[in-house]
C-alpha positions as CSV (number, residue, x, y, z in Angstrom):
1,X,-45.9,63.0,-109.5
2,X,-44.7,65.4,-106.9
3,X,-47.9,67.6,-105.2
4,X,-47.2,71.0,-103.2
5,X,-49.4,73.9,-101.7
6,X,-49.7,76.1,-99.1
7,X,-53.2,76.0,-97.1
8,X,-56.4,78.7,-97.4
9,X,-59.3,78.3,-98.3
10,X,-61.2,77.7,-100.6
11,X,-57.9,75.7,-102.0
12,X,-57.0,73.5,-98.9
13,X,-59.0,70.3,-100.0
14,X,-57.1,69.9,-102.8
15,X,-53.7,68.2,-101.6
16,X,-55.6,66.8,-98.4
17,X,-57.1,64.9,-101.1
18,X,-54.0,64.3,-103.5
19,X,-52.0,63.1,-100.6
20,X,-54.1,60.1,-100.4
21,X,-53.3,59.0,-104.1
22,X,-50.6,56.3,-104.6
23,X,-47.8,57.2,-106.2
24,X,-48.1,60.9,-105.3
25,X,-45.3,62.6,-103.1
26,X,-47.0,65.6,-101.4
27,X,-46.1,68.1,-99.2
28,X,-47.5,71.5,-97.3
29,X,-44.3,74.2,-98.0
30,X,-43.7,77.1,-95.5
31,X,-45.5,79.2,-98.1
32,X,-46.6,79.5,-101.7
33,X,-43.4,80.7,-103.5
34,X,-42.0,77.7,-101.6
35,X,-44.6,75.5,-102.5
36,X,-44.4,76.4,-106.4
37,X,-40.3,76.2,-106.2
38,X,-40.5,72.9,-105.5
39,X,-42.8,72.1,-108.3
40,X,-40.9,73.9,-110.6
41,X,-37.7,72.0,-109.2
42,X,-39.7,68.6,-110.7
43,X,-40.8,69.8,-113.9
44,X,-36.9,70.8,-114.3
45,X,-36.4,67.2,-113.3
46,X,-39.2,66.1,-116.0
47,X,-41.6,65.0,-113.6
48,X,-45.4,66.3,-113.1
49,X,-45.9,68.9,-110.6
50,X,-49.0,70.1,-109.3
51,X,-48.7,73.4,-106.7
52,X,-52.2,74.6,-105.3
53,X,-52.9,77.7,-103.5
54,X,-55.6,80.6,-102.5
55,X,-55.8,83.8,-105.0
56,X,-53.9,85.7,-102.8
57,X,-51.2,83.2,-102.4
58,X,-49.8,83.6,-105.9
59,X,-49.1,86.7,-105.1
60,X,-46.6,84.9,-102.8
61,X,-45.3,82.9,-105.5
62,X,-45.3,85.6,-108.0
63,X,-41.9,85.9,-108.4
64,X,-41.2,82.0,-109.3
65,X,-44.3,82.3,-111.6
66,X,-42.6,84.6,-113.8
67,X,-39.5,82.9,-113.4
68,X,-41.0,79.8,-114.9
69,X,-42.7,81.6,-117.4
70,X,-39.5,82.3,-119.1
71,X,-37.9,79.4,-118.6
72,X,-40.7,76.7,-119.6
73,X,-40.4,73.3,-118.3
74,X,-39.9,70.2,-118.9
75,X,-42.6,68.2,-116.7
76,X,-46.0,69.1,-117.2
77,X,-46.3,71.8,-114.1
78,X,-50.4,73.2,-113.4
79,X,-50.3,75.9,-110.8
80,X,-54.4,76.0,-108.8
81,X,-55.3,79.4,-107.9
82,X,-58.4,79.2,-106.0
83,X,-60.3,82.9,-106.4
84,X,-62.8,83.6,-103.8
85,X,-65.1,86.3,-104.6
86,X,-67.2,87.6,-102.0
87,X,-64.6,87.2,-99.8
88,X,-65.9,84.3,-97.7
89,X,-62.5,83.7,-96.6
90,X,-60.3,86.3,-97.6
91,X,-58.6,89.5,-96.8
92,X,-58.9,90.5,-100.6
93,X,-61.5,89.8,-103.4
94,X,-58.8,89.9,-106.4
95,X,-59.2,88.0,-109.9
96,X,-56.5,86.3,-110.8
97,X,-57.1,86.1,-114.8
98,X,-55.4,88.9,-114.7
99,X,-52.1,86.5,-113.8
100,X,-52.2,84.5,-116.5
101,X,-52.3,87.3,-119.1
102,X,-49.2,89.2,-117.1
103,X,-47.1,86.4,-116.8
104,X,-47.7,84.9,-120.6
105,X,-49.4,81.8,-119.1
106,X,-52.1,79.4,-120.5
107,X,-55.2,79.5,-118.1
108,X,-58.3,76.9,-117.6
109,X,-61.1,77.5,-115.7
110,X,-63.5,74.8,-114.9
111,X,-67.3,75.5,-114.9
112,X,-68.1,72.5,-113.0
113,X,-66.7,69.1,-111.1
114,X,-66.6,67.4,-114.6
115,X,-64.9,70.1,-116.2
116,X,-62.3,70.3,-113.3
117,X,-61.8,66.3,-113.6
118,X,-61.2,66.8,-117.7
119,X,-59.3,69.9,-117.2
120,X,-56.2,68.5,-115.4
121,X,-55.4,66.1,-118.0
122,X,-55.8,69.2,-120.7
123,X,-53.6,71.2,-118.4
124,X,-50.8,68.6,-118.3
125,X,-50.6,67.7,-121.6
126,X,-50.7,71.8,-122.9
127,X,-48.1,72.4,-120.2
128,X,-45.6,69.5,-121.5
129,X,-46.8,70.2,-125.1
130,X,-46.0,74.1,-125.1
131,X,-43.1,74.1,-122.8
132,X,-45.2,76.3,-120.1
133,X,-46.6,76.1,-116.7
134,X,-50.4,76.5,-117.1
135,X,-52.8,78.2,-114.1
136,X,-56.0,76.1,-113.9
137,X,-58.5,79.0,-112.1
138,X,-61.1,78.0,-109.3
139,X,-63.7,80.3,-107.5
140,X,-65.4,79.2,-104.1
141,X,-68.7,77.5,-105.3
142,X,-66.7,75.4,-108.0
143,X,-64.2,75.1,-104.8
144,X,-66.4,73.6,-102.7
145,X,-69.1,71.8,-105.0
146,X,-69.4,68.4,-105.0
147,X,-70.9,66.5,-107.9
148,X,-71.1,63.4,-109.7
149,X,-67.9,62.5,-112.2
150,X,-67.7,60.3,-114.9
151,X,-64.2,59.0,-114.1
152,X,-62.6,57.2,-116.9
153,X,-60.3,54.4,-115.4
154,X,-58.2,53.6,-118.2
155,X,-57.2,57.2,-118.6
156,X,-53.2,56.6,-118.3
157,X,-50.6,59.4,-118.3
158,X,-47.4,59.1,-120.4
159,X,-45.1,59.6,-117.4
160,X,-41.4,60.9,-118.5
161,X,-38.5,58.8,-115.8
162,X,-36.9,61.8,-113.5
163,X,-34.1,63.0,-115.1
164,X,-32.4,66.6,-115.0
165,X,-30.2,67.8,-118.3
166,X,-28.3,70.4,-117.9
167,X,-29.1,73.5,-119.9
168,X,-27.7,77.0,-119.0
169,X,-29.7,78.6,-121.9
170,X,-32.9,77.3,-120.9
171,X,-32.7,77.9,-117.0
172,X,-30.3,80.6,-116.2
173,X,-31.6,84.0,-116.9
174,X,-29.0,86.1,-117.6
175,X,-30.2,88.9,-120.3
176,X,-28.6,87.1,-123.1
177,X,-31.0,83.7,-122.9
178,X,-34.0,86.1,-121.1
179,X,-34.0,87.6,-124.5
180,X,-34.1,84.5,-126.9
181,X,-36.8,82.9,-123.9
182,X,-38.8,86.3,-124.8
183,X,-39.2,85.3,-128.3
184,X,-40.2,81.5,-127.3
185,X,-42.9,82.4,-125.0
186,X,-44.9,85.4,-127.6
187,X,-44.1,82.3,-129.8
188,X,-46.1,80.0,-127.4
189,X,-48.9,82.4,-127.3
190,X,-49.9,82.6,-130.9
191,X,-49.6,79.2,-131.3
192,X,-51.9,78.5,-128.3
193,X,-54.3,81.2,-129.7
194,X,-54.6,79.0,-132.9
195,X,-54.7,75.5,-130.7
196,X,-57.6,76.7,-128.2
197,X,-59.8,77.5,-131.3
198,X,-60.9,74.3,-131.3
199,X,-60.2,73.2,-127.6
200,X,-63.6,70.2,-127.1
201,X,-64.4,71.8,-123.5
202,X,-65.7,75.4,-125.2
203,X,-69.5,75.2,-126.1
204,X,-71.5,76.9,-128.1
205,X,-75.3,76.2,-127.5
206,X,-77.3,77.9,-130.2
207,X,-80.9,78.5,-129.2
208,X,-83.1,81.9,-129.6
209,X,-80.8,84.0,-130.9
210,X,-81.9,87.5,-129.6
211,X,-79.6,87.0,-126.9
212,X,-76.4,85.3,-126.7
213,X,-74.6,84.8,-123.4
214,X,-70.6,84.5,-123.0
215,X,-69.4,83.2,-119.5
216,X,-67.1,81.4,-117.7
217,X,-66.8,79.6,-114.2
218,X,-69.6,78.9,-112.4
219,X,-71.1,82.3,-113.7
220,X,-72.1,79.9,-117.0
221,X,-74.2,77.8,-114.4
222,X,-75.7,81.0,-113.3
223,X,-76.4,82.3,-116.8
224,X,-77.9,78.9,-118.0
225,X,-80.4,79.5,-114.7
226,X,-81.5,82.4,-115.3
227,X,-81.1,83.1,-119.1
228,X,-83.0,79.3,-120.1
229,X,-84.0,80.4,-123.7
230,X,-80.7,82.2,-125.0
231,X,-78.0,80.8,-126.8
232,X,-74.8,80.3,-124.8
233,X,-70.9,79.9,-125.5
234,X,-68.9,78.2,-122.4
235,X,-65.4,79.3,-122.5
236,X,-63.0,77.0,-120.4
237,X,-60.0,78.5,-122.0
238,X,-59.6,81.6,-120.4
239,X,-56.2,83.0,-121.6
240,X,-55.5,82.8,-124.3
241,X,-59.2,83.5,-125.6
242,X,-60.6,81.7,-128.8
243,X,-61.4,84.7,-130.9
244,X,-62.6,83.4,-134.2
245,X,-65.1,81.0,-131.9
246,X,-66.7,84.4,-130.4
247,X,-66.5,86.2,-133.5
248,X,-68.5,83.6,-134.8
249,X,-71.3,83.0,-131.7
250,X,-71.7,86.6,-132.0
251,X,-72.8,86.5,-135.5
252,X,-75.3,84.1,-134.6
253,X,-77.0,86.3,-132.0
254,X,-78.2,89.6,-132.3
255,X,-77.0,90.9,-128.8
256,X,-74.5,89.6,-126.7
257,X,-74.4,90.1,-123.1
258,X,-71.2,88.6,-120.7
259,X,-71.7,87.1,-117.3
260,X,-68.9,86.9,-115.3
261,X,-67.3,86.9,-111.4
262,X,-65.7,90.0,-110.2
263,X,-63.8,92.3,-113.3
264,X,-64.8,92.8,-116.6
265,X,-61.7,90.6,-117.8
266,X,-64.2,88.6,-120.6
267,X,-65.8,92.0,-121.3
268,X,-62.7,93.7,-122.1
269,X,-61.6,90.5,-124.2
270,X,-64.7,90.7,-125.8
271,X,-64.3,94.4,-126.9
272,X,-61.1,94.0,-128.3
273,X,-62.0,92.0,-130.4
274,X,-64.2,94.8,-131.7
């Protein structure tokens, strides 16, 4: 398992803590598109890669994002971009959802330490499943939150030897492979529009159904605060949505209000889907 990042807050923590892991090789790059090259040179090699950053790094590493995109991979490769709204830390309150829809990416989003622990192992195994890099979203109070975790010890990861094959039509992007690539990754996204239909980390809590709140991120803890009584659906899966699960949770409520962190990216979602 290689481990790479380039340090901000609120994402620094991360490899300070995945460097103390056995069997992890980690390393701070010179900067984030560094820091995600490398990971993408192990998942070429068929080994997992996980690249952290801040929001605004991916910006950084934009370039090799949409490079790998394309390409898929072969190891399971997660890319951590760690959103900070309010700009505690930050020379820009940006959400980067908007990433994952752009650059034809699964994204996660945890909406607590649990979810964050259970997420990574969904993220690995949809990245090495689906041939894609998958974005797992943070934001700074899920960043920096620490809560009990029901670690389970005999979780074991089925680890693929280091091995490169050579491929020319798979990695080398000249407009005659981009094309067929183009096809494979709308491909990807409808089937993982049918596979996070039933994805076991969405919830749907029924409960008075005047009102019915969808949210994501630690805006669900917020809207399970304040809104006690109303029925709820947690989405983890943030791109690609599950649109027959919200069709249905809103035929179960009379109104349906959203609650989320900085744009309207669930709102918009949400209305498309009419």
């Amino acid at each position: 398992v290689v481990a790479t990042a380039y340090p901000g807050t609120p994402s620094t923590e991360i490899l300070e803590n995945v460097a103390r892991m056995d069997g992890v090789y980690a390393e701070w790059s010179t900067n984030e598109k560094v820091a995600l090259e490398v990971g993408m040179g192990a998942a070429y090699g068929g080994v997992r890669a996980l690249v952290s950053m801040k929001h605004v790094g991916l910006n950084v590493a934009a370039d090799p994002l949409f490079a790998v995109s394309t390409t898929g991979i072969v190891g399971g490769l997660v890319i951590v971009s760690c959103d900070d709204p309010g700009e505690h830390s930050s020379q820009g309150e940006q959400d980067n959802r908007h990433f994952a829809r752009i650059a034809k990416v699964p994204m996660l989003e945890p909406t607590n330490s649990q979810d964050a622990y259970e997420l990574m192992e969904w993220a690995f195994n949809i990245s090495e499943e689906f041939d894609t890099p998958v974005l797992l979203r943070s934001t700074t109070r899920i960043s920096h939150c620490k809560t009990v975790v029901d670690v389970n010890k005999e979780r074991k990861a089925d680890l693929r030897p280091p091995s490169f094959t050579r491929s020319p039509a798979k990695y080398v992007m000249v407009p005659s492979n981009a094309r067929v690539r183009r096809h494979a990754m709308e491909e990807r996204i409808i089937k993982l529009q049918a596979y996070v239909e039933d994805f076991p980390l969405n919830e749907m809590l029924l409960a008075d159904r005047k009102l019915g709140v969808i949210s994501n991120g630690v805006a669900y803890q917020y809207a399970r605060e304040v809104f006690k009584d109303a029925s709820h659906l947690k989405l983890t899966t943030i791109y690609p949505i599950p649109a027959n699960l919200i069709r249905r949770f809103a035929q179960e409520v009379e109104r349906v209000v959203v609650v989320e962190e900085l744009d309207p990216y669930l709102e918009d979602e949400v209305r498309r889907l009419g």
